[in-house]
N, C-alpha and C positions, 0 to 999 in steps of 0.2 A: 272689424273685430272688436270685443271685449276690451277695453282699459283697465290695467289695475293699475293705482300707485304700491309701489313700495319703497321699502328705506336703501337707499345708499350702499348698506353693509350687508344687506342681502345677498348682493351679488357679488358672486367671489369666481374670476375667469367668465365661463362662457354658462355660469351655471345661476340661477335664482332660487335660494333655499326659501323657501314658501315656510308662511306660520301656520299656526291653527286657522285663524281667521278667515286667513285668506286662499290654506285650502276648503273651508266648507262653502265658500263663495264660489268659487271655481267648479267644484264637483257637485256643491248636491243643489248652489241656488241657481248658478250657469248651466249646470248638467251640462260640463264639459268633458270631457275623458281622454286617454293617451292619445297622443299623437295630433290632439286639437289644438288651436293657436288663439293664444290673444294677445294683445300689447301691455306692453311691462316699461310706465316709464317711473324717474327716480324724484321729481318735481325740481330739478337742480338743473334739465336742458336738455338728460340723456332717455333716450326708449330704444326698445328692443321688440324687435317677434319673439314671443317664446312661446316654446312648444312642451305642452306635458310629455313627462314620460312615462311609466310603465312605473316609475316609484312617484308617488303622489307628493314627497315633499322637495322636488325638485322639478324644477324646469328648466330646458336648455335653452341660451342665445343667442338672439343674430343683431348684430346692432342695426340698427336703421337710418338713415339720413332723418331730417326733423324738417318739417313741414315748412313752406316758404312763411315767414310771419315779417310784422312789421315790430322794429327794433327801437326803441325809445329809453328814455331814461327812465328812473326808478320815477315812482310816483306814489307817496304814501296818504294815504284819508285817515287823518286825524279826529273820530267823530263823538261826539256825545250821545251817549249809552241809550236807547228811545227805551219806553218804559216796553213790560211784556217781553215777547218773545221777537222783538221785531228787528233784534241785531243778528238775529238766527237768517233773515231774509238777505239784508245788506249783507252779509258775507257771502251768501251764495252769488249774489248779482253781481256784486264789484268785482269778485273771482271770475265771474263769468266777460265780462267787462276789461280784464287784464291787469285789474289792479295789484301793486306788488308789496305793500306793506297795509295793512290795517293796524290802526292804534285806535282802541276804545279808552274814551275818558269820560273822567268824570267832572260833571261841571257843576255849579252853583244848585241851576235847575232842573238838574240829571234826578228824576224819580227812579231808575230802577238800579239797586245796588247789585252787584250781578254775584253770586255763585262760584266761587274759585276751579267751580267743575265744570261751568261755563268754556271755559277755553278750552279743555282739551273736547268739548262740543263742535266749537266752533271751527275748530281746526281739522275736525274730520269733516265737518261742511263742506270745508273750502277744498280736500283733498277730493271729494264725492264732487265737486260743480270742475274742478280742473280735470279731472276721468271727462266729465261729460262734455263739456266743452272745447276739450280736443288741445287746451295748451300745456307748454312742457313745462312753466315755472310754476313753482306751488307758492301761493304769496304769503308770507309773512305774518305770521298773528302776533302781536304783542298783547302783556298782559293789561289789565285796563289801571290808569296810572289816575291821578289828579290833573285837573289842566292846569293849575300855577306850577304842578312838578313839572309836568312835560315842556313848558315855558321855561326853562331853567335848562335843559338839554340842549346843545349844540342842533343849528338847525341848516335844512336845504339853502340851497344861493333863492329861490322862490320860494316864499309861503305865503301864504296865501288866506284870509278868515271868512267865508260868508256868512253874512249878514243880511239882516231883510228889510231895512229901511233907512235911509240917507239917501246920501249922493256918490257911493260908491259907484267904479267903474265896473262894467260889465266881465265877467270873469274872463268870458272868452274872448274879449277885446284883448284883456294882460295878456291871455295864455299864448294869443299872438306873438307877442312883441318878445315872449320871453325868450331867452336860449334854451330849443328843448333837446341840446343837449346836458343841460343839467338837472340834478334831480329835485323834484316839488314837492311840497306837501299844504293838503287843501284839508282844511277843520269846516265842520261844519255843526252847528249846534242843536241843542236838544229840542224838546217839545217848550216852548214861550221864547225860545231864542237866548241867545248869550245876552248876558249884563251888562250895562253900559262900561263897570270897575271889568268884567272879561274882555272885553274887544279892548280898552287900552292898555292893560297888561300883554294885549298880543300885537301889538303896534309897536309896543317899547320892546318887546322882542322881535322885530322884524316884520311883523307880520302885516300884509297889505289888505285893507278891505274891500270887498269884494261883493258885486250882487249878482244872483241867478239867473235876474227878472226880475220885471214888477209882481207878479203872483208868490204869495207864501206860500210855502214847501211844506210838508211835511218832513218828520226828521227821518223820516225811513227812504223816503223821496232824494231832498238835496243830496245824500252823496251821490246815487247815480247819476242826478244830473251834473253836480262838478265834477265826475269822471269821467264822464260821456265828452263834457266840453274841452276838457285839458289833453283826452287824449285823441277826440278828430281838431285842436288846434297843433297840434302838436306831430302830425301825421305828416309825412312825405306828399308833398306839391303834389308829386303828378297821379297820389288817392285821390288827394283836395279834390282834383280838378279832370276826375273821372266821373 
């Protein structure tokens, strides 16, 4: 069946009061009609079967059990904005990927200043890649900050900076050792890399540095690769070891 996200207050009892939106999506772009069914979840954990009815701005409920998944701690990607349209990709991916906070910043050598109409973009992204990917949490969009400001916020017990050249430890070596029952947060930086005055600004804030690998990234690249690594080190043994 169909996924749609909706809000929280939509649903009031066993009923889903449907907007405009998302009845023309349902009727004329699904060409679904009474008594059809699609799933209805709220991105907070809960879904439902719901079934049209006969008045096109409601649907009725049936709650549903939520799919066997693997439970982890929060994990937020702290990234520097890539120039273009290519933070429109990384949200669909990291979404897809299970990631649970996104914070774009803005760094030294961050060329693209983003659009305050940007976010509510991206945010319907990530609610369009969590429909299609089949998970219940809708992750998190923050607005895009400064990285000395975001350095100045109270942070995870693990953070984390990659970087692409020294003698940093291997990300997924840390992501090991860490406790992943706590929550992380992995930054990753823009198109020429962070500046020698960024990475020790994020050192004297906690932050560990960190390599990929020896191959440089792209900035649209490294986050899914430091998500991919944080969240299969971070995975239950007996995945590991399927």
């Amino acid at each position: 069946m169909q996924r749609l996200m909706v809000e929280p207050s939509q649903v009031v009892a066993d009923q889903l009061h449907l907007n405009g939106t998302q009845q023309h999506y349902l009727y004329r772009v699904l060409r679904l009609g009474s008594g059809q069914q699609f799933i209805a979840l709220d991105g907070q954990g809960q879904q439902w079967v719901a079934t049209l009815t006969a008045d096109s701005v409601v649907a009725t409920l049936v709650p549903t059990p939520p799919p066997p998944g693997i439970s982890q701690a929060s994990i937020t990607l702290a990234i520097a904005l890539p120039k273009g349209s290519g933070f429109d990709e990384v949200v669909r991916q990291t979404t897809e990927l299970g990631v649970s906070i996104l914070q774009p910043v803005i760094s030294d050598r961050t060329l693209h200043q983003p659009n305050p109409k940007k976010l509510e973009r991206w945010q319907r992204i990530a609610a369009e890649a969590t429909e299609q990917s089949e998970r219940l949490l809708l992750p998190q969009i923050l607005p895009p900050i400064a990285w000395r400001d975001y350095l100045k916020q109270p942070g995870a017990a693990a953070r984390w900076i990659c970087v692409a050249r020294g003698d940093a430890p291997h990300l997924l070596t840390v992501a090991q050792a860490s406790d992943p029952t706590l929550p992380a947060v992995i930054a990753t930086g823009p198109e020429g890399g962070w500046t020698e005055l960024e990475v020790e600004r994020a050192i004297a804030a906690g932050f560990q540095p960190v390599t990929l690998g020896p191959g440089i990234l792209r900035a649209v690249t490294a986050p899914l690769a430091a998500l991919t690594l944080v969240t299969a080190a971070r995975a239950p043994a007996d995945l590991n070891n399927s």
